[in-house]
C-alpha positions in Angstrom: -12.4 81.2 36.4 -13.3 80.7 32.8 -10.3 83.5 31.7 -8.0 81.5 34.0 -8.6 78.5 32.2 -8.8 79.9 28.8 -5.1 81.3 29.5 -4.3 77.8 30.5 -5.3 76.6 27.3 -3.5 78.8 25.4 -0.1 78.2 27.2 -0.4 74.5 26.5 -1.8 74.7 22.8 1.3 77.3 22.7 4.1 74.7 23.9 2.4 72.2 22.0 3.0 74.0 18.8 6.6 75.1 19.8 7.2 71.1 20.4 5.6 70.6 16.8 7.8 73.0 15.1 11.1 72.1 16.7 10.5 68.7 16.0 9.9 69.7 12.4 12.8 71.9 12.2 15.0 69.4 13.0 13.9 66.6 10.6 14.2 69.8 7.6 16.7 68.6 5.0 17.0 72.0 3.7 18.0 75.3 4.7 15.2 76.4 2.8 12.5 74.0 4.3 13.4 75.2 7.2 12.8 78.6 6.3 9.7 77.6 4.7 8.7 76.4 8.4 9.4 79.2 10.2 7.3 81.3 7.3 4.2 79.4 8.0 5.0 79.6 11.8 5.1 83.5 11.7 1.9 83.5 9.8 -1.1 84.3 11.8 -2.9 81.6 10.1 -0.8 78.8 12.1 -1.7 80.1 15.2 -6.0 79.7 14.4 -5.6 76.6 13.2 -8.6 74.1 14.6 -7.7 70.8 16.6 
């Protein structure tokens, strides 16, 4: 039950951080802030960030 969950989780936090980014990429001025966005999105560093 606890891995179901856990997946659960991670699907939300997931969406939740596409909604973030779109949301950011579509207030980006710049071409290159909005490759500057999708950089740090790639990065595996995003993803572990705490809430």
């Amino acid at each position: 039950m606890s891995h179901g969950m856990s997946g659960w989780r991670q699907r939300r936090r997931a969406a939740r951080s596409r909604r973030a980014l779109d949301q950011a990429m579509a207030t980006a001025n710049t071409p290159a802030m909005q490759q500057e966005l999708l950089t740090l999105a790639s990065s595996r560093q995003f993803m572990d960030l705490p809430r």
